[in-house]
N, C-alpha and C positions, 0 to 999 in steps of 0.2 A: 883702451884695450880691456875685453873683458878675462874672465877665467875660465876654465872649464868646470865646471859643476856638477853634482853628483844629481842625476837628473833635473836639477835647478827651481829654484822655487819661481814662484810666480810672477814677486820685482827681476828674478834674474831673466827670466824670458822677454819679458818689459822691453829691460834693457838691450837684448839679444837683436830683435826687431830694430833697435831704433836705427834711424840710417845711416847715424857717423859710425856704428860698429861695425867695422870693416875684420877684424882680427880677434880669436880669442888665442890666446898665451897660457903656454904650457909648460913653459920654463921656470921653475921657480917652487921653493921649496916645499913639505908637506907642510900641512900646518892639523893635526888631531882635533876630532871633534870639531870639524868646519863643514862648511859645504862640500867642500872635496869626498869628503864619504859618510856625509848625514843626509838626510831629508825626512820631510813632515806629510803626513796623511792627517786625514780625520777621519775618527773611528766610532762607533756606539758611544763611545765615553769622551769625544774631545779630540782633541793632537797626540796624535804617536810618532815619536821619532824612530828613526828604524836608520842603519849603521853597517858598512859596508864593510867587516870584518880585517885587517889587515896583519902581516907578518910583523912582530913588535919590533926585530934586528932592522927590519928597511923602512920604519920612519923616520927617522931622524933626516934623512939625504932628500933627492931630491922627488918631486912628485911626481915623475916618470918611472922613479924606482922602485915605487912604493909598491911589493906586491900583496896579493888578496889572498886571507887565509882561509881554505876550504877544511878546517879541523874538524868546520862543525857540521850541518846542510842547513846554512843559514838563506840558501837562496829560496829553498822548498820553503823555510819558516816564513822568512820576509815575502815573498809570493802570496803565502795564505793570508798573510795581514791585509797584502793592498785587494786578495780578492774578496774576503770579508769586508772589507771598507767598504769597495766598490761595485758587488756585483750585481747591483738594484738600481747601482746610475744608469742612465739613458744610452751611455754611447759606451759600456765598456765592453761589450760584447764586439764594437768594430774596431777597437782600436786594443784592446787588452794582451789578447794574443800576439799581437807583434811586438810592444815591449815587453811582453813573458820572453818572448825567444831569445832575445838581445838581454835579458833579466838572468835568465837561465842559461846562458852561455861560458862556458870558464877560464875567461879572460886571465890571463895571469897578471898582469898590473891593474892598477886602480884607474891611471890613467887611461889603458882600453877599453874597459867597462865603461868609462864615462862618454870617453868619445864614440861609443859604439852605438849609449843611449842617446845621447844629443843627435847625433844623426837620424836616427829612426822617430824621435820624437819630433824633428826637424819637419822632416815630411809628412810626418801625420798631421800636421798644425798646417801645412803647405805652406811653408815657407819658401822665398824666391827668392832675395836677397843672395850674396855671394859673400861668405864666410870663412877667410883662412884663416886656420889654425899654424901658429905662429911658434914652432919649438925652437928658434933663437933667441929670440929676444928676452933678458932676464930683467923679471920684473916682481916684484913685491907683490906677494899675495895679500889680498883685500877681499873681505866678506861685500857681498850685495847689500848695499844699504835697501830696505823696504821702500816700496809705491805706494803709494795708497791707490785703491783701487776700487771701484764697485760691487757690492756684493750677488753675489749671481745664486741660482741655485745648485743646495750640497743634499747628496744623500742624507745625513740624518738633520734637515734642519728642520723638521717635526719634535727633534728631540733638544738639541743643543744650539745655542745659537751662531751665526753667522764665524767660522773660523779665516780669517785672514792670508794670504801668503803664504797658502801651502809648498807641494811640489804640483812642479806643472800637470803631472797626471789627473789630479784633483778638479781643474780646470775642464783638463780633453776629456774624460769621461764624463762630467757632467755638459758641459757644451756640444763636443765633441765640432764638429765643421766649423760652428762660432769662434775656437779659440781665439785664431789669428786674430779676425776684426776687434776679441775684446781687447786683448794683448795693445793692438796699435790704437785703440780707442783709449787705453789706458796713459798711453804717454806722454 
């Protein structure tokens, strides 16, 4: 059983695809600073993490609870980040705007945002497989252990070298159609 993830890094998509994964599970507590509301770019300078704002009274309980704190326009900020990262890769112009939309939308928990993005990133990768999301089952939250994986081409690798395990955007913008086959070639 996997998690859901804050757009997922690249072992977690790995994982997503392979074909015992039948269910991801959404019962189960927050856990700060995880996947649940982190994720990694690479930028002119390297890996940036970037961090999905939340309300400090609703982490402690459960990761459905968790809601997202709009104090600041952290969407507009974080937006500009993945557009500066990305907007000289190959494929972000077809795939960019649809998770903007679902990036830009004001989910009231953390958990909507997530599941809103895995869905639309789902299909942009064309995924077929059949994937329930499982809100009974309570299970111990666990970070995605890393894949190794093969290095493929990134926006700045003229400048910095090869960065590992990003979030999956990373991937679909520079592949874009490719993802899937690297994903299931990866496993």
């Amino acid at each position: 059983m996997m998690n859901l993830d804050c757009i997922g890094s690249i072992s977690y998509w790995i994982n997503i695809l392979r074909p015992e994964t039948e269910s991801i599970c959404t019962n189960h507590t927050f856990q700060k600073q995880s996947s649940l509301s982190q994720f990694e770019i690479v930028a002119s300078n390297g890996r940036q993490k970037l961090s999905i704002p939340t309300v400090k009274k609703t982490r402690k309980g459960a990761y459905k609870e968790v809601h997202i704190d709009y104090s600041t326009n952290w969407q507009a900020e974080q937006w500009r980040s993945i557009e500066i990262a990305y907007l000289k890769s190959p494929f972000y112009l077809y795939y960019g705007y649809k998770i903007e939309a679902v990036f830009k939308t004001q989910h009231t928990c953390v958990l909507h945002l997530n599941l809103a993005l895995f869905n639309e990133i789902y299909k942009c990768i064309k995924a077929d497989q059949k994937i329930n999301i499982d809100d009974d089952t309570s299970v111990y939250y666990t970070e995605t252990a890393p894949v190794v994986h093969q290095a493929y081409p990134q926006v700045f690798d003229d400048k910095i070298s090869f960065e590992s395990n990003l979030c999956i955007l990373d991937l679909l913008f520079n592949l874009g159609p490719e993802t899937k086959e690297y994903l299931m070639r990866s496993q």
